[in-house]
C-alpha positions in Angstrom: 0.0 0.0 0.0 2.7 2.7 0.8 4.9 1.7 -2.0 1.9 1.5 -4.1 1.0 5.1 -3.0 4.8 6.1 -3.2 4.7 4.4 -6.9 1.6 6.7 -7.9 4.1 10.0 -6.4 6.8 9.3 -8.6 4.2 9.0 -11.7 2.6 12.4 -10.9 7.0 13.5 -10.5 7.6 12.4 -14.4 9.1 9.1 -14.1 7.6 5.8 -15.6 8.2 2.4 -16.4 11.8 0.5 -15.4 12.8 4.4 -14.0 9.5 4.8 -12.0 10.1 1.4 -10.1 13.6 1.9 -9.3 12.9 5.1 -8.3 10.4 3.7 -6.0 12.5 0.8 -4.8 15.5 3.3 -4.1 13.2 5.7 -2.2 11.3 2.9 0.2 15.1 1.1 0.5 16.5 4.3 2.3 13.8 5.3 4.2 13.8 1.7 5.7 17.5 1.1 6.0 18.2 4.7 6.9 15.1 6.1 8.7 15.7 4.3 12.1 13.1 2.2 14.4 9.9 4.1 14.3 10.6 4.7 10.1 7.0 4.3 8.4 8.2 1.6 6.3 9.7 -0.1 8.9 6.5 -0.5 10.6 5.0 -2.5 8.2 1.3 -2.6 7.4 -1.3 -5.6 8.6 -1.8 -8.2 6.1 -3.8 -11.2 5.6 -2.6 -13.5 3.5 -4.1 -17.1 2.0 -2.4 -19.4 0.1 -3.4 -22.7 -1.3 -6.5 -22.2 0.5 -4.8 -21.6 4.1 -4.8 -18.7 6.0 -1.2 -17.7 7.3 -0.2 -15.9 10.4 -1.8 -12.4 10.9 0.6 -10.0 11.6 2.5 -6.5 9.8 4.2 -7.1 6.5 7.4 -5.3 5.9 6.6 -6.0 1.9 4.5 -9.3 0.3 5.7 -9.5 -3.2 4.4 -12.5 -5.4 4.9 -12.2 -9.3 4.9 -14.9 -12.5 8.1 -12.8 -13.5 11.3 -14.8 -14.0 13.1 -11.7 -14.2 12.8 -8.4 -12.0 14.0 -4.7 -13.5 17.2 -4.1 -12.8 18.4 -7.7 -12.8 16.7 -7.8 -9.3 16.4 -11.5 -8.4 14.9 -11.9 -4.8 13.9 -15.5 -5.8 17.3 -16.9 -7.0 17.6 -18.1 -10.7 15.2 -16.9 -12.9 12.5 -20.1 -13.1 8.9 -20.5 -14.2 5.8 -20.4 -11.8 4.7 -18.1 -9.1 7.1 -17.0 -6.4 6.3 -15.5 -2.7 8.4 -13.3 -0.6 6.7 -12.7 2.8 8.5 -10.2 5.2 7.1 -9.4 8.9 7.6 -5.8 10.1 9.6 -4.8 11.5 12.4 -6.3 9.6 15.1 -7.7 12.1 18.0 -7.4 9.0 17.5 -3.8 8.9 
């Protein structure tokens, strides 16, 4: 929701496509790495999340990304080697690697 509202900033700014996402990436990185505790994206949003049919536990997300993509922009690859089918990255808030 915030980087989808953080996304929709950088639009209004001038930036689109492959610059508009790393722009957004960059910006959300920093304020989470950089920001300290109380940081707004460290906080994480709550999030309920089903899959296969079974609930998960409730709790704040730090970021839910699920895509088809084998590849990210920017040569990104959160999921390892680039492979077929749908890939999950869950992340409770606060993050403790940050």
């Amino acid at each position: 929701m915030k980087a989808t509202g953080l996304s929709q900033k950088v639009h209004k700014v001038g930036f689109f496509h492959n610059l508009a996402v790393g722009v957004t990436i960059v910006t959300a990185s920093l304020g989470a790495v950089f920001g300290g505790a109380r940081d707004e994206w460290r906080e994480g949003v709550p999030a309920r999340l089903v899959l296969d049919g079974e609930d998960q536990p409730p709790g704040d997300r730090f970021a839910v990304l699920a895509t088809a993509l084998k590849r990210l922009p920017f040569g990104l690859k959160p999921f390892g080697a680039p492979r077929e089918g749908l890939k999950l990255l869950d992340v409770d808030a606060p993050p403790a690697a940050c």
